[in-house]
C-alpha positions as CSV (number, residue, x, y, z in Angstrom):
1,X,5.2,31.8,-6.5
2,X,3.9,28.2,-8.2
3,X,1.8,25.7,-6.1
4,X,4.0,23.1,-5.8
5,X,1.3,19.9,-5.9
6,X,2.0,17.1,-3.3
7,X,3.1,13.8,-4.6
8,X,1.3,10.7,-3.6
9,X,0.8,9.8,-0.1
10,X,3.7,7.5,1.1
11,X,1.9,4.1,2.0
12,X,1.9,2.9,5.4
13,X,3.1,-0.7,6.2
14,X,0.1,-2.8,7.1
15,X,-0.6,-6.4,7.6
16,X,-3.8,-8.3,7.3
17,X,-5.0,-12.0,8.3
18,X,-7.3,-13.9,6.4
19,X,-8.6,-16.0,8.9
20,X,-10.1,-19.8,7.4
21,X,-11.4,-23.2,8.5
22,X,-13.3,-25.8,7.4
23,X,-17.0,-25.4,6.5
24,X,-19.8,-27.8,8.2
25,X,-20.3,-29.8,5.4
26,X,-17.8,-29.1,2.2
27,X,-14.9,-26.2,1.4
28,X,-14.2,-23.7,3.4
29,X,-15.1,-20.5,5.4
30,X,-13.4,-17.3,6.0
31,X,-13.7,-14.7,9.0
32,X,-14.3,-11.2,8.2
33,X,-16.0,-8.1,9.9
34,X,-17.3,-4.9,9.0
35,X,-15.7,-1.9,9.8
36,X,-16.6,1.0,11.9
37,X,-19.1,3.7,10.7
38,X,-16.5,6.5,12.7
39,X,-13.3,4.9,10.6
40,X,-11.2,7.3,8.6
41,X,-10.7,4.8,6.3
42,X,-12.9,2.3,4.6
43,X,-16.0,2.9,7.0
44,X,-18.8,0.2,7.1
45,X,-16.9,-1.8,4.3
46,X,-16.2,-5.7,5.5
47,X,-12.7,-6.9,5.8
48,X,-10.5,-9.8,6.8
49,X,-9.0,-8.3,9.8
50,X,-5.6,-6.3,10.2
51,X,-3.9,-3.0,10.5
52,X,-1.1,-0.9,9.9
53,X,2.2,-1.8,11.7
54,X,2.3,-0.4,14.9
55,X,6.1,1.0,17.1
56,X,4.9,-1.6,19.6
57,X,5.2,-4.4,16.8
58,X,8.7,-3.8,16.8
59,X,8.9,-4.0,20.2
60,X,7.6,-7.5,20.0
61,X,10.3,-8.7,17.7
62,X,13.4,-6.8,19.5
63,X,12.3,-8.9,22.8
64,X,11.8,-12.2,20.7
65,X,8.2,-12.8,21.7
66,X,7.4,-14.4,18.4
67,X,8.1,-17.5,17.4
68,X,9.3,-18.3,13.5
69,X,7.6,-15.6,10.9
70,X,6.6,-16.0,7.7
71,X,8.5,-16.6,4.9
72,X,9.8,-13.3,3.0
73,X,8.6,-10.4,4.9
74,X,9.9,-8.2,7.5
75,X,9.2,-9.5,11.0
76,X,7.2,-6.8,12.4
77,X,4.3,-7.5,9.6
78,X,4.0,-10.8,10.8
79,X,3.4,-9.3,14.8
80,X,1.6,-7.1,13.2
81,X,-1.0,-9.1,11.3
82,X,-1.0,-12.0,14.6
83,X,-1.8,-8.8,16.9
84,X,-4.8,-7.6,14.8
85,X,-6.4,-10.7,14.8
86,X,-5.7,-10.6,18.2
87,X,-7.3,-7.2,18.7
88,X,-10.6,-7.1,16.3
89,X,-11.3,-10.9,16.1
90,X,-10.1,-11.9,19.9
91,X,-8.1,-15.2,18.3
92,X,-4.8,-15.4,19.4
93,X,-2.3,-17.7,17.8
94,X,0.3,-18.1,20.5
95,X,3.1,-21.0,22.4
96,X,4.7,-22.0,25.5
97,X,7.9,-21.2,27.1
98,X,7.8,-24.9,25.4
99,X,6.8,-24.0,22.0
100,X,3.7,-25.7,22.3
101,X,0.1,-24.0,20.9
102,X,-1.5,-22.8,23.9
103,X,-5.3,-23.7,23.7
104,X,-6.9,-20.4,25.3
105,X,-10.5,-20.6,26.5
106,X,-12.8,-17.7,26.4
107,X,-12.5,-16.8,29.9
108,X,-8.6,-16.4,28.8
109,X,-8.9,-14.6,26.0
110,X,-11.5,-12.4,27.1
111,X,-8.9,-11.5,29.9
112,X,-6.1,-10.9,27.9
113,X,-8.3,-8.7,25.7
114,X,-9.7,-6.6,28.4
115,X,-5.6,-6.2,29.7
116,X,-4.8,-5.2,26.0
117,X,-7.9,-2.9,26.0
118,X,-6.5,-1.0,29.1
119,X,-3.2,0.0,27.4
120,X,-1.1,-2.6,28.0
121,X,1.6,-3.0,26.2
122,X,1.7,-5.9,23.5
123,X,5.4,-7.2,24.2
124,X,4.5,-6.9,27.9
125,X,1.3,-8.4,27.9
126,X,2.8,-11.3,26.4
127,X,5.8,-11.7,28.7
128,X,3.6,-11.7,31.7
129,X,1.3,-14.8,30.6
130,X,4.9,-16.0,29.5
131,X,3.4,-16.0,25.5
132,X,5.3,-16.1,22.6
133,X,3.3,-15.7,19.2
134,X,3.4,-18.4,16.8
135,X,3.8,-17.3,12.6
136,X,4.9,-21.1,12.5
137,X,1.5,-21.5,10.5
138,X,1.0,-18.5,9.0
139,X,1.5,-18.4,5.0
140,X,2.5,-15.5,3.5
141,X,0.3,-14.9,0.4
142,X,-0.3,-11.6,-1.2
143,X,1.5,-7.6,-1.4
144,X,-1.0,-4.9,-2.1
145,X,-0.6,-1.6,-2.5
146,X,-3.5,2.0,-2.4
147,X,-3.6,3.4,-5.8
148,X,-1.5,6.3,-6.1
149,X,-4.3,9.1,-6.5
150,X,-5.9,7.7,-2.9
151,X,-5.7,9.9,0.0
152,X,-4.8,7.4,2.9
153,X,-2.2,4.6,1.6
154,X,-0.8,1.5,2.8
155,X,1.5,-1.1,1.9
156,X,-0.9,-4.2,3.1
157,X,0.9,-8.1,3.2
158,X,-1.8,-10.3,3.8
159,X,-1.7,-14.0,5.3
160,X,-3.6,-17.0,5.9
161,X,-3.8,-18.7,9.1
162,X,-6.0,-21.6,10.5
163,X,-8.7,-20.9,12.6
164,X,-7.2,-22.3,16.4
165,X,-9.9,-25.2,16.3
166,X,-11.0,-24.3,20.4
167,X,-11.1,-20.3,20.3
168,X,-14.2,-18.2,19.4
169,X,-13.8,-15.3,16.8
170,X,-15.3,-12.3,18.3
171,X,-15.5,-8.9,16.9
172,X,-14.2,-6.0,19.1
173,X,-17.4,-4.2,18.7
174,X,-14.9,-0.9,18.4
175,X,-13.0,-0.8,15.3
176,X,-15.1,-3.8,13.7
177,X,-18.6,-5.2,14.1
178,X,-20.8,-8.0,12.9
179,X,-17.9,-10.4,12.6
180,X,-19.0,-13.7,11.1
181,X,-17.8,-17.2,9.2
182,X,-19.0,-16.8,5.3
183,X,-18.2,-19.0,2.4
184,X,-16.0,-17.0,-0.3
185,X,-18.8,-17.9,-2.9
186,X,-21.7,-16.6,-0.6
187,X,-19.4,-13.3,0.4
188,X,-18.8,-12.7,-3.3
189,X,-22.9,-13.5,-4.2
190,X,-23.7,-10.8,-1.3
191,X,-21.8,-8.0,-2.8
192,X,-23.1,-8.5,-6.2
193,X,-26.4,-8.2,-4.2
194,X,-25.2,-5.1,-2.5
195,X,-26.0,-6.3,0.5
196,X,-21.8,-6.3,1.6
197,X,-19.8,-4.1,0.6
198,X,-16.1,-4.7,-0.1
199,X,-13.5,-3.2,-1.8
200,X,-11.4,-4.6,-5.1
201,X,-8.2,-6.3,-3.0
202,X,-11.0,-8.4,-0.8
203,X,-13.3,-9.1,-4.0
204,X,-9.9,-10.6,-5.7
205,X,-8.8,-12.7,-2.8
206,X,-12.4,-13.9,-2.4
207,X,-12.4,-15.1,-6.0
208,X,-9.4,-16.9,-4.9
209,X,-10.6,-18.5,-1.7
210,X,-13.5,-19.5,-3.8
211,X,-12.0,-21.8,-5.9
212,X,-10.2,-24.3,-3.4
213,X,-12.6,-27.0,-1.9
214,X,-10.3,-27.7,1.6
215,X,-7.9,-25.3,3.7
216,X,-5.3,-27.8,2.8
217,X,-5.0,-27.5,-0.4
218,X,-5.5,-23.2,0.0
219,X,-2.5,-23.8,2.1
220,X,-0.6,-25.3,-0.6
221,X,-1.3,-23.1,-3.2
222,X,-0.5,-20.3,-0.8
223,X,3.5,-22.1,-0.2
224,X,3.8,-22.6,-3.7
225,X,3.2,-18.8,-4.2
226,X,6.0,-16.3,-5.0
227,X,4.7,-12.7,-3.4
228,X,5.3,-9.8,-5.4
229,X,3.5,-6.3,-4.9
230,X,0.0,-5.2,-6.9
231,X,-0.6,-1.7,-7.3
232,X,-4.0,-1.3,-8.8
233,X,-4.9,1.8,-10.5
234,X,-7.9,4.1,-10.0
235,X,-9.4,5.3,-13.6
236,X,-11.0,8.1,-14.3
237,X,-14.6,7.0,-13.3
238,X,-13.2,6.2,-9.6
239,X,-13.7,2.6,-10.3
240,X,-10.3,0.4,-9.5
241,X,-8.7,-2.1,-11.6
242,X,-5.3,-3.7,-12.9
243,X,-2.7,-1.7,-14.1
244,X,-0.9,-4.7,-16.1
245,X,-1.9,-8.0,-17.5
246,X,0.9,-9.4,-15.2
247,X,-0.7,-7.5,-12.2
248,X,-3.9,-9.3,-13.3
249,X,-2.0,-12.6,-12.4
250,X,-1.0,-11.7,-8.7
């Protein structure tokens, strides 16, 4: 009987937040930890923070504890990529039974985190502090997806959200460490150093973030943007790049 080889691993939905605000003196910063030594996937490599979409996202939606979602994809990657942040960087972009922004302190946060940490469910946890999350300001910008010949795939969305001015980013010192604010330029300067290591989707939207001066005018780019997914291609010599010249547009 022939080996029948496997095809390539069905990619997992996944959503990701690239967290920005204004730097001290002129552009702008982005958030961005480094991951686990113990991951599966990715391990010690920095990232903006996010996931893969999780039942309990779902969840989330079918009780409408969201409020608005991002333009153009499915609601459950926008949960998803608000519950993340939530989880590794301890922001939480959430309203009122009014629709307000709630302004969380640390206390707050740390106590919703520690609730979250203890199994709580999501949808639940939110209900009972009477939470909605807010994608109101969220911008849908990118669609990427693992190279075929990779062994763990996903299917990541990525968006950009403000920093909430009065909450503290704080890495969960579980799945991520060493979170910290870095200018795009200075990220990008590090890993040519190889003193941070990232892989080819954050090096591309780094080069990006890079080249706007104010999160304003990232944010207009960013609803000017029509989304379509990149599949980059690993070549022979492991190293990843574009399939297309159109990809090479994204």
């Amino acid at each position: 009987m022939h080996n029948v080889s496997a095809g390539p691993a069905v990619p997992r939905p996944a959503a990701t937040v690239i967290l920005v605000r204004p730097a001290t003196q002129r552009g702008l910063c982005v958030y961005m930890t480094r991951r686990s030594a113990k991951s599966r996937f990715m391990p010690e490599v920095h990232v903006f923070p996010g996931g893969a979409v999780d039942p309990e996202d779902r969840d989330v939606v079918a009780q409408g504890r969201i409020v608005g979602a991002a333009h153009g994809p499915a609601a459950e990657l926008t949960v998803a990529a608000l519950r993340e942040l939530f989880e590794e960087a301890g922001i939480l972009i959430a309203s009122d039974a009014r629709g307000n922004l709630v302004a969380l302190d640390d206390g707050e946060l740390a106590a919703l985190r520690a609730e979250r940490a203890a199994g709580a469910p999501f949808a639940e946890l939110l209900a009972r502090h009477a939470l909605r999350l807010d994608a109101r300001e969220l911008a849908y910008y990118s669609n990427w997806v693992t190279p075929e010949r990779e062994r763990i795939r996903f299917d990541a969305h990525f968006f950009l959200a403000r920093a909430p001015e009065k909450q503290i980013a704080r890495a969960d010192a579980v799945e991520v460490h060493d979170g910290e604010w870095i200018a795009p330029a200075d990220a990008l300067a590090r890993a040519a150093r190889g003193e941070f290591a990232i892989i080819f989707p954050t090096r591309m939207h780094l080069e990006r973030l890079a080249a706007f001066d104010d999160v304003d005018a990232l944010f207009a780019h960013a609803r000017e943007r029509v989304v379509r997914p990149v599949m980059p291609v690993e070549r022979e010599d492991g190293a990843i790049a574009f399939a297309s010249e159109a990809d090479r547009a994204w």
